[in-house]
N, C-alpha and C positions, 0 to 999 in steps of 0.2 A: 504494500500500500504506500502511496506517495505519501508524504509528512503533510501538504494540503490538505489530502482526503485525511489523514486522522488528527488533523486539526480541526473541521467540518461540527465536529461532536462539543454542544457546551460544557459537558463534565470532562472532556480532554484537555477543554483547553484550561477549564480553571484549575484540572493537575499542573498544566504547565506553570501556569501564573503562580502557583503555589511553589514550584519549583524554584521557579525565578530568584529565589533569594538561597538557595544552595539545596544541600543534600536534606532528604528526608525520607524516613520511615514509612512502609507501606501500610500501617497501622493507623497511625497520624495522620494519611492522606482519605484513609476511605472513613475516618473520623471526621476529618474537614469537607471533605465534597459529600459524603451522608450527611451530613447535618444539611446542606444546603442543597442537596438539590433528593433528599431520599429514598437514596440506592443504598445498597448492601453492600457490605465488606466484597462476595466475592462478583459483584459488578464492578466494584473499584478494581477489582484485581483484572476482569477483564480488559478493562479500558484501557489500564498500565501497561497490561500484554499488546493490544493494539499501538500504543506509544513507544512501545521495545521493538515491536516488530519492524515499524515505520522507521525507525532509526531516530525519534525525536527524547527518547528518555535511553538511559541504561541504569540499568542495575547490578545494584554489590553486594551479593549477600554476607553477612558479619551475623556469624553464629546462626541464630533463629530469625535474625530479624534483615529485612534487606531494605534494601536504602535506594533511594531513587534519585538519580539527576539529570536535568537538561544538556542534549549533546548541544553546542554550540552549532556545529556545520550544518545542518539542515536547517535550522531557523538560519544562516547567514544565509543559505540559497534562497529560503523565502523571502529573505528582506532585498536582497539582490534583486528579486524579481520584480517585488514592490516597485521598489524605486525605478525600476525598465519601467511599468506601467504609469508610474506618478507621470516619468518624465511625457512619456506620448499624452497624455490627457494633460498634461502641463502647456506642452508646444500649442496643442489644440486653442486651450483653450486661453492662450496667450494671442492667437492668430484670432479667434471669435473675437475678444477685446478689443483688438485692434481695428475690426471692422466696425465693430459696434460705437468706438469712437470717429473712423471714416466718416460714419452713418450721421453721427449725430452733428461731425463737423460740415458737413453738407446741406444738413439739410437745418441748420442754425443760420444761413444766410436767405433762407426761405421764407415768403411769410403760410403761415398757416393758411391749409385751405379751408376757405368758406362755405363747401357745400358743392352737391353736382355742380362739372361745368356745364354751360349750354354744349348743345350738339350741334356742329358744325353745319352753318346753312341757316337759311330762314324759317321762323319758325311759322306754324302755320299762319299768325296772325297780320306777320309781314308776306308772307307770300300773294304776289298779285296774282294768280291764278284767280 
């Protein structure tokens, strides 16, 4: 599974987000995301397996208890990518701006129109017919 797709899932991501601040307990983690979002220890433990698998956590087991952290390199490819996509909706929409002031500087030497123009030709009340 790509680190996108199991990032997808709100309780993966608030494993990560929980992560974010160093190593922690598989214990500790399905205490914090059960409490908030109420899944069970072994759904925590699923999600953690989907986050291992993805390459987005590893695990260290120490004794009984195993311990989870954020791999940095896949969240740097996400954020890599981010910024590909900011930059192209960036240019866009630095180029839309620029028209949109064209727009306005064009049409600021305008005067507003007043309403339908007439339609070219006599109308019927001047026509000699």
């Amino acid at each position: 599974m790509h680190p996108m797709d199991a990032l997808g899932d709100p309780v993966r991501r608030r494993l990560v987000e929980l992560l974010a601040d160093g190593r922690r307990p598989a214990g500790e983690l399905a205490a914090a995301v059960g409490a908030e979002f109420g899944i069970s220890q072994p759904a925590t433990s699923r999600h953690l397996r989907v986050l291992r698998e993805a390459g987005v956590v590893e695990a260290e087991v120490r004794g009984p208890v195993r311990l989870y952290a954020v791999r940095s390199e896949p969240l740097d490819d996400l954020a890599a990518w981010v910024d590909d996509v900011r930059r192209f909706w960036s240019t866009r929409l630095d180029a839309l701006d620029t028209e949109i002031a064209r727009g306005r500087r064009a049409s600021a030497g305008r005067p507003a129109p007043a309403g339908r123009q007439a339609a070219a030709g006599p109308t019927a009340a001047e026509d000699p017919r």
